[in-house]
C-alpha positions as CSV (number, residue, x, y, z in Angstrom):
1,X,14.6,-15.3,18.2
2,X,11.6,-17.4,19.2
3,X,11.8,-20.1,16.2
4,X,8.2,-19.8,14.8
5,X,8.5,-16.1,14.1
6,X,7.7,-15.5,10.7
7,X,6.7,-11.9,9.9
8,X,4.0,-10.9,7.6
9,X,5.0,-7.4,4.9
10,X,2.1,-5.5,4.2
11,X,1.9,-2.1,2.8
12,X,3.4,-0.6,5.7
13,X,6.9,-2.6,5.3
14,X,10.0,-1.9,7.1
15,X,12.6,-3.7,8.4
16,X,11.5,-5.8,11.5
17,X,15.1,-5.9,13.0
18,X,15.2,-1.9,13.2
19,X,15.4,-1.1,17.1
20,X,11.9,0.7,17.9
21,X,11.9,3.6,20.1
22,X,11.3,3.6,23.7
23,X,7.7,4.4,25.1
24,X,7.6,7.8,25.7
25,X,4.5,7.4,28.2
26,X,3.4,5.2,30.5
27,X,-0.2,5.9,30.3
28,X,-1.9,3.3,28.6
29,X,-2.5,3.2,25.4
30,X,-5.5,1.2,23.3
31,X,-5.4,-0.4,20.0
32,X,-8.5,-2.3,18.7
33,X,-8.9,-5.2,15.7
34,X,-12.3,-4.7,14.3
35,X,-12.5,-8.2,14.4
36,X,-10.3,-8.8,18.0
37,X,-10.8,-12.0,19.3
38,X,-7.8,-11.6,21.7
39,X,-5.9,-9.2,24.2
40,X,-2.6,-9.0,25.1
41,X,-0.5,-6.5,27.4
42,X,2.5,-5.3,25.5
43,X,4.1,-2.7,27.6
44,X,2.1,0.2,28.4
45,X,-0.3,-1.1,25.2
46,X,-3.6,-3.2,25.9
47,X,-3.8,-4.5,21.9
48,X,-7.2,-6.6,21.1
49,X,-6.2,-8.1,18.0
50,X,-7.4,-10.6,15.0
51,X,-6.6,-14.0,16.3
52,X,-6.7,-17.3,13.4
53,X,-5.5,-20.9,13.1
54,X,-4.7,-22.4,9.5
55,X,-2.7,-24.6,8.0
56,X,0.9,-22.7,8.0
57,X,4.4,-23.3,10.0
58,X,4.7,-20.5,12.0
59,X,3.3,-17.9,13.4
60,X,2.9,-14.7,11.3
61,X,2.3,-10.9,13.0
62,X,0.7,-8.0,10.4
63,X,-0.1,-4.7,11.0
64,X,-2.2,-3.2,8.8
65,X,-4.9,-0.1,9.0
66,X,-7.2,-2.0,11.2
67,X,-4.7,-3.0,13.5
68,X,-2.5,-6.2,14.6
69,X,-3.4,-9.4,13.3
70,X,-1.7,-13.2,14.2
71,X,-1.8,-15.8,12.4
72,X,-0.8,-19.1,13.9
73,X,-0.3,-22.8,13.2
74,X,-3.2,-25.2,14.7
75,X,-0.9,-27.0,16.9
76,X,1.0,-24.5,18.2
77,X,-0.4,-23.6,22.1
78,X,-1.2,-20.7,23.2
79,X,0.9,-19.6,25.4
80,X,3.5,-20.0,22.7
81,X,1.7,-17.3,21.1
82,X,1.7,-15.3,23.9
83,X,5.2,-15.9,24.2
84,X,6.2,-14.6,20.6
85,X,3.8,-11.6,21.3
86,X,6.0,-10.8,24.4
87,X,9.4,-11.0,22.7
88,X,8.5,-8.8,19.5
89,X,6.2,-6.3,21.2
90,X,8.5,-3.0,20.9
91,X,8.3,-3.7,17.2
92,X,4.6,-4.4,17.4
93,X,4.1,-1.6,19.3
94,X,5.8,0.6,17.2
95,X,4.0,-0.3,14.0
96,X,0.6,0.0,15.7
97,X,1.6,3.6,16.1
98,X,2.9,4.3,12.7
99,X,0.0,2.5,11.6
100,X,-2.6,5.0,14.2
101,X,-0.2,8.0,12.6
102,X,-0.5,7.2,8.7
103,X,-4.3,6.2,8.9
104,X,-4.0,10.4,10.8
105,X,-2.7,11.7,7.0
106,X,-5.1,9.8,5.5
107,X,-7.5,11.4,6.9
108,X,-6.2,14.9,6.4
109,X,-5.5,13.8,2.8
110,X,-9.4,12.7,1.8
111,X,-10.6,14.0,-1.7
112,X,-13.3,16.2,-1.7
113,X,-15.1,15.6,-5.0
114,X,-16.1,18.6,-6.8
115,X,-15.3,20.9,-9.5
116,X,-11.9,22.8,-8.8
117,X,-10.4,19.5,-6.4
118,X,-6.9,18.6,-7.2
119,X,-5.4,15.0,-6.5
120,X,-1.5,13.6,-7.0
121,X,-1.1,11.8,-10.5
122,X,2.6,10.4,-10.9
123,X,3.7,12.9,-8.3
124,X,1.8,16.1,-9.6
125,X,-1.2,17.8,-8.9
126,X,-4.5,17.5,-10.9
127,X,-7.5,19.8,-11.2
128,X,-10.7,18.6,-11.5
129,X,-12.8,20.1,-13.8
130,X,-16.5,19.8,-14.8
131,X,-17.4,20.2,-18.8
132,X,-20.4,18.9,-19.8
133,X,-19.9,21.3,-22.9
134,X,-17.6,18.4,-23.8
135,X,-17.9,14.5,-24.8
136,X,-14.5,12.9,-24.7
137,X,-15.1,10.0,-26.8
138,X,-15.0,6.3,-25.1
139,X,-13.3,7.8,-22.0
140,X,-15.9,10.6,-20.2
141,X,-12.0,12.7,-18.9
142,X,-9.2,14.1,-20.8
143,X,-5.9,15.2,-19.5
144,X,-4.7,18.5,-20.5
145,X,-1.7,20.6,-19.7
146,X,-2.4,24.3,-18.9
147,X,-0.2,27.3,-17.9
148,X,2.3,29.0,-19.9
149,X,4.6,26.0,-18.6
150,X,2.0,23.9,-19.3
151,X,2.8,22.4,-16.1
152,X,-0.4,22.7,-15.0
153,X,-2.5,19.4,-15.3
154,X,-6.3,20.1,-15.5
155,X,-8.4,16.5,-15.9
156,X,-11.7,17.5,-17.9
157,X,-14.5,15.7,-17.3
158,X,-18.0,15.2,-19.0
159,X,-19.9,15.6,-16.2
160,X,-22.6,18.1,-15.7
161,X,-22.3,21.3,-12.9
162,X,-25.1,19.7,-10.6
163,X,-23.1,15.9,-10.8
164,X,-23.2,14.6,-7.0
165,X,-19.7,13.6,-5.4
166,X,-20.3,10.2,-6.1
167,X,-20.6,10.4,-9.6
168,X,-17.4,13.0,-10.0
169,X,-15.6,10.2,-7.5
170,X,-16.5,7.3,-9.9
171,X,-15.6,8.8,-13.7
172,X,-11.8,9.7,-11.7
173,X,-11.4,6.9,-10.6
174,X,-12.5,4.8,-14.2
175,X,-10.1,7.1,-15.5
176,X,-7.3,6.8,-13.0
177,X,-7.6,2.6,-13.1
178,X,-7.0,2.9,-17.0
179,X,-4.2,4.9,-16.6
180,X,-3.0,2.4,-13.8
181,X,-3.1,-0.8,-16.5
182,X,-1.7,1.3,-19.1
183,X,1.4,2.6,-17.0
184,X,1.6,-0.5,-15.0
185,X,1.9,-2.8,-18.2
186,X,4.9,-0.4,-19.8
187,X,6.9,-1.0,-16.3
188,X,6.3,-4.3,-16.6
189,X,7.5,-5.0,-19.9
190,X,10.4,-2.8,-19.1
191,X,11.7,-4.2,-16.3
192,X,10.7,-8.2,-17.0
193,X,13.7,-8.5,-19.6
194,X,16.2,-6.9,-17.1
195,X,15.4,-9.2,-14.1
196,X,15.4,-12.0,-16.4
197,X,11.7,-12.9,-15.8
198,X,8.5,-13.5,-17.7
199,X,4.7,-12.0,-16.5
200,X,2.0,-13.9,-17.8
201,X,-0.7,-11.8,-16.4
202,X,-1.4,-8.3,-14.6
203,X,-5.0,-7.3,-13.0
204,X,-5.4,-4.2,-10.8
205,X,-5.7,-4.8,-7.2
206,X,-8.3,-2.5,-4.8
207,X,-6.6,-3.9,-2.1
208,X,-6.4,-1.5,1.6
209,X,-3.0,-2.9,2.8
210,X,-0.8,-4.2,-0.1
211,X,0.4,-2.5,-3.1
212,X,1.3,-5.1,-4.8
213,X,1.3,-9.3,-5.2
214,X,2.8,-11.7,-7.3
215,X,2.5,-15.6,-8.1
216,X,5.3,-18.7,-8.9
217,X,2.6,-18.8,-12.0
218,X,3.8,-15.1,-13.1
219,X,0.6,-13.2,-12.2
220,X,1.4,-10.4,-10.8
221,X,-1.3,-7.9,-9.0
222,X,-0.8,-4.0,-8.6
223,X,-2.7,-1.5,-6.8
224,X,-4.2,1.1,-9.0
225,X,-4.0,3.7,-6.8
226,X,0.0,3.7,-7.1
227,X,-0.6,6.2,-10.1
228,X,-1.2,8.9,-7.6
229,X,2.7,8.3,-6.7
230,X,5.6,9.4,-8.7
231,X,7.1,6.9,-11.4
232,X,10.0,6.1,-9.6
233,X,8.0,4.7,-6.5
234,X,5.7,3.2,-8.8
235,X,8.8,1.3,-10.7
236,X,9.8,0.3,-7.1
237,X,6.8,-1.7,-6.7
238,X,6.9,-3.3,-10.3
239,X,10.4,-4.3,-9.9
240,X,9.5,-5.7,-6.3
241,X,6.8,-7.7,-7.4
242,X,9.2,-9.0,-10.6
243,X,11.6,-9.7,-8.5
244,X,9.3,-12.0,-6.4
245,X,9.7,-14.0,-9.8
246,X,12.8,-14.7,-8.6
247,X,13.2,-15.0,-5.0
248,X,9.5,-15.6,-3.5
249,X,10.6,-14.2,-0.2
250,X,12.1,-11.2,1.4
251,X,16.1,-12.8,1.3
252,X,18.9,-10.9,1.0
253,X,19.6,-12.2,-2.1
254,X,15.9,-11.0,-3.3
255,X,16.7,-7.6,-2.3
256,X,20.0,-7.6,-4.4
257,X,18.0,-8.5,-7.4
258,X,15.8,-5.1,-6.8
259,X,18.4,-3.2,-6.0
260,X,20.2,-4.3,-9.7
261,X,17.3,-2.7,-11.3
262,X,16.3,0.0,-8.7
263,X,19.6,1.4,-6.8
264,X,17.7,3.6,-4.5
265,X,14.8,1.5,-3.6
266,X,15.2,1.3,0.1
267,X,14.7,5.3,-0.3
268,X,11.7,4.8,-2.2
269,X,10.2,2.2,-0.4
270,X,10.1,4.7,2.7
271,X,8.7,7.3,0.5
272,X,6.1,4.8,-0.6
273,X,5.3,4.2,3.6
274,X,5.5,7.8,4.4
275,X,3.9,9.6,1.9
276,X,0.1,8.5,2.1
277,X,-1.9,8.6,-0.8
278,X,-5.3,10.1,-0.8
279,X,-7.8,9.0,0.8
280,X,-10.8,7.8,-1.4
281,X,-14.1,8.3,0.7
């Protein structure tokens, strides 16, 4: 392996040593960086991609929504770029496509804001429902179970019948983002005393390619919009970012500490990949 490879996680992380599949074409495909400042032919690819020196060690590759970024030391050539691009391109290649795929369900999966729209909240299905009849004290939504199961979850919300998309879009998600800190800080203090670790602070993270951070300080940073996952994917990411605590890096020995808290994580973590959440538009 060329020695400056360093690979970047994001929110589309798998294992980088997985063999990718074989092209099933040979017409060429494109993949386009907003902000491309490079090209490169990887196989039957042309990828324009986010090019940027900084002060770092190696040379970092992420593929995110927008497409494949690099990342490389200041002294490192170009053609040594190049180089690393070359040797790792089935992987890139097949992340770009996952990547083209997901952003795909996203797009079949966008919200449409109105009364009646259901969403996913810790795995199950919510209803929307205008009630301008009703003033839900400090919060503008309440959560109720309907059904003779009452496994039905309707989400009230004071809103009036003529309220635009925007403004139905906005009291969800004030509403969903409390419900984010309020789970987010139980997992936390659940799962700090079994790692051995201490948080000192949690803030909710908007982020569009990570779904989670953490610092050597113990802040940690978590995407609100995990509450639209089940609690066991959402206690994946806690106890990831926890573990960071830890290990800050993706060793062997920081996966063993997940895995002590989490058994099936690496089944979880693919849900987490697989399973988009909705789209917010």
């Amino acid at each position: 392996m060329h020695p400056l490879l360093r690979f970047t996680l994001d929110l589309f992380e798998t294992n980088p040593g997985l063999a990718p599949d074989a092209h099933a074409t040979k017409a060429i495909e494109h993949f386009r960086h907003p902000h491309a400042s490079r090209e490169v032919r990887l196989g039957h690819a042309l990828v324009a991609y986010e090019f940027k020196r900084g002060q770092r060690r190696s040379i970092g590759f992420s593929v995110g929504p927008h497409g494949l970024a690099v990342r490389a030391p200041k002294w490192v050539p170009l053609h040594e770029v190049d180089a690393a691009l070359q040797e790792k391109s089935a992987w890139i290649l097949r992340k770009l496509q996952e990547s083209r795929e997901r952003h795909a369900r996203l797009a079949e999966h966008t919200i449409d804001w109105r009364d009646g729209a259901s969403l996913p909240f810790l795995g199950q299905t919510v209803v929307l429902k205008l009630d301008p009849a009703h003033g839900f004290v400090g919060a503008g939504a309440e959560l109720i179970a309907t059904g003779a199961d009452a496994a039905a979850l309707t989400l009230r919300l004071s809103l009036p019948n003529s309220a635009s998309p925007e403004q139905i879009r906005d009291a969800v998600q004030a509403w969903l983002m409390r419900q984010a800190k309020r789970v987010f800080l139980e997992r936390l203090d659940h799962f700090a005393p079994l790692l051995g670790v201490r948080w000192k602070k949690m803030t909710l993270s908007n982020a569009g390619t990570r779904w989670g951070s953490a610092r050597v300080d113990g802040s940690i940073r978590l995407n609100w919009r995990l509450v639209h996952f089940r609690m066991a994917v959402l206690d994946y990411v806690v106890a990831h970012e926890l573990s960071h605590l830890r290990e800050m890096n993706h060793s062997p020995r920081f996966w063993d500490t997940v895995q002590s808290v989490v058994p099936d994580y690496a089944a979880l973590r693919r849900q987490l990949k697989d399973e988009a959440a909705p789209r917010w538009a």
